[in-house]
N, C-alpha and C positions, 0 to 999 in steps of 0.2 A: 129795407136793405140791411137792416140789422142782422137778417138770418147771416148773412150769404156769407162774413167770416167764421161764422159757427159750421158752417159744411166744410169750408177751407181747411179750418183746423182740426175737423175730424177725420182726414185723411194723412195716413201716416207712409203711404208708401215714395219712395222717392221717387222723382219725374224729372227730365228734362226741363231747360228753361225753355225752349219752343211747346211742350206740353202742358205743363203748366201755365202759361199764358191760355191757350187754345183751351182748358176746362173752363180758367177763369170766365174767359168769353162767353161759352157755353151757360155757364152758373146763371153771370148775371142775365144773358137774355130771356132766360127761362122763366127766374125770377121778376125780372122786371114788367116781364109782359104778363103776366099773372095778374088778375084783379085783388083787389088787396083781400076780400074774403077764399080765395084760391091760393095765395101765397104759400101757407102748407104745404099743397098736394105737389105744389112748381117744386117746391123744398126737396121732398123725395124725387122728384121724375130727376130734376137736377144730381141730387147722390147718385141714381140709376143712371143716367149717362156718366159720369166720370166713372162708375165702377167696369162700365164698357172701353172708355178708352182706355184705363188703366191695362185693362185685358188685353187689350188687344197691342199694349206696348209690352207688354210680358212677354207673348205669342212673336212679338218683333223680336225682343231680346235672343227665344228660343229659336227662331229660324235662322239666327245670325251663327249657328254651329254648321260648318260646312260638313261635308259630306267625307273629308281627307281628312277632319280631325275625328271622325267618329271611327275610321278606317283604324288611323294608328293607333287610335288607344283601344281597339278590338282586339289589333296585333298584340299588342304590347300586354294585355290581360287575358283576352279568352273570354270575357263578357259577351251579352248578348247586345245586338244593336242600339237595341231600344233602351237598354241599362246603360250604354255607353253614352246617348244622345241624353238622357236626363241626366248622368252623371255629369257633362258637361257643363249641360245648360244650371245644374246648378253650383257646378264650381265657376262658373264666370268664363268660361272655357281654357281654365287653366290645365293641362292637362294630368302634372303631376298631383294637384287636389284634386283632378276627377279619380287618378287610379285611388289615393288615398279612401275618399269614397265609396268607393267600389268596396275595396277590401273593408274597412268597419260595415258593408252592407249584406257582406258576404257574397257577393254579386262575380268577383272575379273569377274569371274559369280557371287559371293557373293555379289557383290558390286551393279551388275546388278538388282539382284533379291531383294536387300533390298529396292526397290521403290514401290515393289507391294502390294497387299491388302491380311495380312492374320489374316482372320478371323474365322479360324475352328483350329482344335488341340485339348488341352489336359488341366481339371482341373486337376493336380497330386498334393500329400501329401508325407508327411515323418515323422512318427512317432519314435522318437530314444525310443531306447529300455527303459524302464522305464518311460515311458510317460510322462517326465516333460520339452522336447523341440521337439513341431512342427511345420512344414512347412506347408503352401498354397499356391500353384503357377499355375499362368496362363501361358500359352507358346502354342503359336499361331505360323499354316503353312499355306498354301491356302488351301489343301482339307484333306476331311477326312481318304482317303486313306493313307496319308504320314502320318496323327499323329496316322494309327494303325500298321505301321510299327515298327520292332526294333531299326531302326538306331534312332529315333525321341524318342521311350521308353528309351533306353538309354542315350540317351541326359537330357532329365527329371528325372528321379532318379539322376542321376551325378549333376546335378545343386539344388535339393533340399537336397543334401547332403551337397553339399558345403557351399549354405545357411545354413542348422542348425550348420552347422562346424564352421562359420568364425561369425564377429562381422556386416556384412553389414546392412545396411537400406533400400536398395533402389537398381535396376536394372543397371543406369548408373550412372558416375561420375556428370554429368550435371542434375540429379534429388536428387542430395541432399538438405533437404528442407534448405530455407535462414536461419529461425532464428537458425539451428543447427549450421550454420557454423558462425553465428553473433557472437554465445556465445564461438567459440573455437575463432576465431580473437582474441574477448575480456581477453580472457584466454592465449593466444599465447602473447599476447601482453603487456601482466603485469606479463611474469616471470622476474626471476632476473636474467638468465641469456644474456636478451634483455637491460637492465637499463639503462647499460654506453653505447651504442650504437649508432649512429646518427637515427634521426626519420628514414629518405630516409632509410637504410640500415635494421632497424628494420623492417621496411614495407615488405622492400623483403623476408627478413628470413621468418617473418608469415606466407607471402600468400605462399611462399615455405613449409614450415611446415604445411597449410591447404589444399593446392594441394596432399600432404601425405596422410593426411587425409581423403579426397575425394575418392582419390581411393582404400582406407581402408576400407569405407563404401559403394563400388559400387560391385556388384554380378561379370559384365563382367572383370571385371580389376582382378578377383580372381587367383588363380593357379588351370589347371586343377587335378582333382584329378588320371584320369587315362594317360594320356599325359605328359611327362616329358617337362618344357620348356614353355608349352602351356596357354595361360589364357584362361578362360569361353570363352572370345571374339573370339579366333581360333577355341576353341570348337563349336560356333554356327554356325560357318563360314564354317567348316571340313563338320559339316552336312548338311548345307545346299548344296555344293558339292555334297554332295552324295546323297540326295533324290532329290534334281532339283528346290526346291522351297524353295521362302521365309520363315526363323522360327525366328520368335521373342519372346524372354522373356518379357513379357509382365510387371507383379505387382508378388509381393508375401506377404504375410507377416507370423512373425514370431513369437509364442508365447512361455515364458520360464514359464516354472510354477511358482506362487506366487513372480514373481516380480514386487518390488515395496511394496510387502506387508509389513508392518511394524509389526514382529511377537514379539510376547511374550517372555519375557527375563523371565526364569523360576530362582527362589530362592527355593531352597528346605529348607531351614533354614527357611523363612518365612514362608513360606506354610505350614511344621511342624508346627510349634509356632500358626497360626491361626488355624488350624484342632484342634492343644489343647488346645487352648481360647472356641473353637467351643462346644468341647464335656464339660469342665470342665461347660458351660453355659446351657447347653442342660442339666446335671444330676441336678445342680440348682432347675432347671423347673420341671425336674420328684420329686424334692422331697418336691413342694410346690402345685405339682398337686391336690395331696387327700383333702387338705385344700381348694381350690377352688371348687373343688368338691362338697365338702360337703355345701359350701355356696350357691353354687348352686341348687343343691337338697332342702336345706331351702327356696330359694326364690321362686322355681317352687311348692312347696308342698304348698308357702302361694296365691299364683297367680293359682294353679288348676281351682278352682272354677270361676273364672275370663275370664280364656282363654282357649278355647276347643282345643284337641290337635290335631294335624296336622296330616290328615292320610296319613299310612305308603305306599308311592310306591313300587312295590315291580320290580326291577330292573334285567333283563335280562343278564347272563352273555357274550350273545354275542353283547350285545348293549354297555356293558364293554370294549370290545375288539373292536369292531368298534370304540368306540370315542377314546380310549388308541391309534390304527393308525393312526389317524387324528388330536389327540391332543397332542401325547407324554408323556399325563400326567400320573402321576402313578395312579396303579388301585383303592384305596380308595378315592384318587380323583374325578376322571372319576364312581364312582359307587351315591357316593357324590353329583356331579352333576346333574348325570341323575334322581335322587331323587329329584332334586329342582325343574327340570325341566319337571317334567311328561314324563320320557324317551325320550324325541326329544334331537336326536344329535346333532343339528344344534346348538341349545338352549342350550344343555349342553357346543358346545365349544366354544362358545360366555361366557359362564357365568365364566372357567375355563382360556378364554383369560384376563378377566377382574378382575379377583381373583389373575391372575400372575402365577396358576400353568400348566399353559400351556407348555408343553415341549418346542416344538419348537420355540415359542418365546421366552423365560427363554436364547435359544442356540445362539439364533440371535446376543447377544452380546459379541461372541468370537469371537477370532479370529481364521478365518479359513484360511490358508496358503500356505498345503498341497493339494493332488487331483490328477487331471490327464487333460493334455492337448488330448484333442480325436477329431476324424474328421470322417467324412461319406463323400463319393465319391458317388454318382447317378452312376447306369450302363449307361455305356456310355461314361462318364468325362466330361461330359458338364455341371454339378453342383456339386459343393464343399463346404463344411465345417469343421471350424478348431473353437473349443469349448473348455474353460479355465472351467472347474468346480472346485470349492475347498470343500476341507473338512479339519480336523483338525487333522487328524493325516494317516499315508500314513496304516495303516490295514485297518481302514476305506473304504481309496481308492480303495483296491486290494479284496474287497468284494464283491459278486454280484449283492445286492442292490443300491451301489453307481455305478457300470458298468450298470446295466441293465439303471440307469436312465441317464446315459450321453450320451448312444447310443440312445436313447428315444429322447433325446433334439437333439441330432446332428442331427434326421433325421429329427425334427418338425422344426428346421429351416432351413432345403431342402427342405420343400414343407411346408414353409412361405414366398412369394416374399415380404411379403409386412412390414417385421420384421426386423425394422435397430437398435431397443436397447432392453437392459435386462428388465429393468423395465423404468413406464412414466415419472419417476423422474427424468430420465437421457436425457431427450427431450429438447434438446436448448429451451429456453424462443423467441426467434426470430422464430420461428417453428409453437409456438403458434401462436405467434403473425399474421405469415402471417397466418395461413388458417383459424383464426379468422376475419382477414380484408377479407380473401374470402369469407366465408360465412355469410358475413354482407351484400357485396353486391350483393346478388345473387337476382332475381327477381322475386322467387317464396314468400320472406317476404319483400318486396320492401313495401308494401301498408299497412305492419303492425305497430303497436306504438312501438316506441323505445324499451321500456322497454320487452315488445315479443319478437321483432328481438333478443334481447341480450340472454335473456332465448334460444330461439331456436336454434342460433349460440353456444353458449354454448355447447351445448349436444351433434351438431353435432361433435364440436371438440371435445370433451371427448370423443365420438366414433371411431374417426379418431384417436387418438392418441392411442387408447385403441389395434387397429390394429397396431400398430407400435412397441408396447412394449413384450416380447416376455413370459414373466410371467403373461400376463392378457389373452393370449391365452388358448381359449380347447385342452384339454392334448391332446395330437396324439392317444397316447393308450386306451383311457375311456375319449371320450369328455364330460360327464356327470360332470369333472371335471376341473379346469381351471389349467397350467404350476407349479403355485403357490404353488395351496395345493395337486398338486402332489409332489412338494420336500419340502412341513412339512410332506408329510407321508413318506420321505426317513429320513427326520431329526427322527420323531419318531422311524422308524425302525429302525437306525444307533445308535442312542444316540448320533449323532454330527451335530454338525453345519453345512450342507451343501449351499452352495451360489454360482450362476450362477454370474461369472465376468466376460465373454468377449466373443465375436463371432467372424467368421468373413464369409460372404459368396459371391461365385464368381460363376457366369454363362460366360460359354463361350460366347467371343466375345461380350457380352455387349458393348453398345456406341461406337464401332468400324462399321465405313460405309461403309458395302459392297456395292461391285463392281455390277450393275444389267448388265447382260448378256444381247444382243441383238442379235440373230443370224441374223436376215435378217439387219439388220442393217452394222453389221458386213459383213455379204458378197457385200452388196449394195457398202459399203466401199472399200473394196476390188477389186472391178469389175470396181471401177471408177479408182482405182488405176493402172490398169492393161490398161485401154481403154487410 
């Protein structure tokens, strides 16, 4: 009986207290019924049944992964079954040490697929209800198949909600730009609750409390909104699982209406009080008018004979009404003008800009606050646009002449590649600068005198910038018109201040290097591999 603890103790694997009992059993009756010159061989058969049961409590342990924990953590990595199901079985079926598993095994398919090239997908937007916060985002797969699936649509709405939902800037934690987080360091580090603190231990706490902030400001790090548990990050990783290919969130960005704008603090007290300075100065006037008048009429009655009188134009009411759209001015103005100016419109709104009764100039210097953030999507999703227009007060906005023209502009810059600002004023001075030294040294005025070269370079870049600016553009709808004085004829229509502040536009896959296919290549590859 001597052997039988010497078996006992050479087994090291753990067992249940019911299993253990049941080898014991097993041991001794093996052994004991053995004649004592057989005792040996009982020795071994006895090792050889406990190494059976042990087995086949393993094979228990392994069948106890259900069939619903292999599912989710297939989702949740892109693994293949059978990696998911020993992953399991050997993290205990914990599921977060199976993915951990996974990935040092290199087994998970999310992790696999994020090395590849995806450059096809989806421009999607997000307009929240009242149009004063929207989304533009890019989110790239490999083909164009997967981004017209559901699984990949619903990925895209869910993330450009989440964006207009949350405070982020940026896709990942490691593209937040430096100088934001220069200035919260600098801010972290001069509260007063850091003061009496050691520098070393101050240091920690900030970049603790900036690493906060990081992932405050990162899209993937967000919570998903239909997933409990889940961030963006498992959300992109869930579907890439389940459609088979790489998807990246690419850029987005994110316009809030009128921020930033520095609006008008309204006094009704004072606005009162100057309306009746206004009018009390205006009856003044009317009652020193007839006195003026009359002095008048005396001077022109002594000067008749002197100066012949100016003959009378006789002014068209619909030439009224054309300069009234284009100038805003009111109609004794605009009738006025066109009188001075031998009925030429052009002439009359040059002479009514110069007089100051120009509507829409007169408007130019309010403040517009209000408006609507709007976007145009190309059939297709392969071009986008996300457009800040303001006006000055939100009826204005909800009008059809402020809509018809912000749909107007969103689509004139979908089909402007070549329009990166509102207007030329907003053109970096370095801009200039370079495609001036370009076309100084171009070799078509190489042989010309300085003073040439300059004029001609000149022009060219006043051209070139002229294509860049998106108010010096022909209107999309009546190119007989330029961007411009299409929105003073909305200012005139409206009676308000309308101003184009911000764009933004995104073509799939832009400066992402696709992969070129080579099929004979490809199999040549292959066949050597194989030889």
């Amino acid at each position: 009986m001597s052997c039988v603890p010497a078996v006992s103790v050479s087994v090291v694997v753990p067992l249940s207290l019911s299993l253990c009992l049941s080898v014991c059993v097993v041991v001794c009756s093996v052994f004991c019924a053995a004649p004592p010159a057989h005792r040996s061989c009982a020795a071994a058969a006895a090792a050889a049944q406990f190494k059976i049961i042990t087995n086949q409590n393993n094979d228990a342990k392994k069948t106890a992964i259900s069939a619903l924990d292999v599912k989710a953590l297939r989702e949740k990595t892109g693994a293949g079954m059978m990696d998911c199901k020993k992953a399991l079985a050997e993290s205990g079926g914990d599921a977060a040490k199976a993915v951990e598993w996974l990935r040092k095994k290199g087994l998970s398919g999310a992790d696999k697929k994020a090395g590849r090239v995806a450059a096809e997908g989806a421009v999607v937007k997000y307009i929240h209800p009242g149009s004063r916060i929207g989304i533009l985002m890019e989110v790239n797969c490999e083909t164009d198949f997967v981004a017209a699936s559901d699984e990949f649509r619903k990925l895209c709405a869910e993330l450009c909600m989440i964006a207009a939902s949350s405070d982020v800037v940026c896709v990942g934690a490691d593209e937040v730009p430096a100088d934001l987080l220069a200035r919260e360091r600098a801010i972290e580090m001069g509260k007063a609750d850091l003061a009496t603190k050691p520098e070393g231990v101050r240091a920690k706490i900030v970049e603790g409390r900036v690493d906060k902030l990081k992932k405050a400001w990162a899209l993937l790090e967000q919570d998903a909104l239909t997933t409990a548990g889940a961030k963006v990050d498992d959300l992109v990783k869930a579907t890439i699982a389940k459609v088979g290919e790489n998807v990246k969130v690419r850029r987005f960005v994110k316009f809030t209406l009128g921020e930033g704008i520095e609006k008008k603090a309204s006094n009704l007290a004072a606005e009162v009080a100057e309306q009746t300075a206004a009018m009390a100065a205006k009856a003044k006037a009317a009652a020193e008018a007839p006195k003026k008048d009359e002095a008048a009429a005396a001077a022109a009655a002594g000067g008749a004979a002197a100066a012949p009188a100016k003959p009378v134009v006789a002014v068209s009411a619909a030439s009224v009404k054309a300069l009234r759209e284009k100038s805003g001015a009111g109609m004794m103005d605009c009738k006025k003008a066109l009188a001075e100016n031998d009925n030429d419109v052009t002439k009359a709104a040059e002479w009514l800009r110069k007089k100051g009764l120009a509507g829409a100039d007169k408007k130019a210097g309010r403040v517009a606050a209000e408006g609507a953030v709007v976007d145009y999507i190309h059939p297709g999703s392969r071009v986008g646009v996300l457009l800040e227009l303001n006006c000055e007060t939100d009826f204005v906005a909800a009008g059809d002449v402020f809509s018809r023209l912000a749909k107007a502009l969103a689509m004139q810059i979908a089909a402007s590649p070549t329009v990166e600002y509102v207007t030329a004023e907003e053109i970096p001075a370095e801009v200039f600068a370079a495609e001036m030294g370009a076309e100084m040294s171009r070799e078509d005025i190489a042989a010309k005198p300085e003073a040439i070269r300059q004029k001609i370079a000149e022009g060219r870049v006043k051209k070139l910038v002229a294509e860049r600016a998106l108010l010096d553009q022909p209107y999309l709808v009546d190119p007989s018109k330029t961007v411009a004085e299409a929105v003073k004829e909305a200012v005139a229509a409206c009676g308000e201040k309308i101003s184009v502040r911000r764009f933004a536009r995104y073509v799939l896959g832009e400066g992402i290097e696709k992969k070129v296919n080579d099929l004979a290549a490809d199999v040549a590859a292959m066949s050597a591999g194989k030889a």
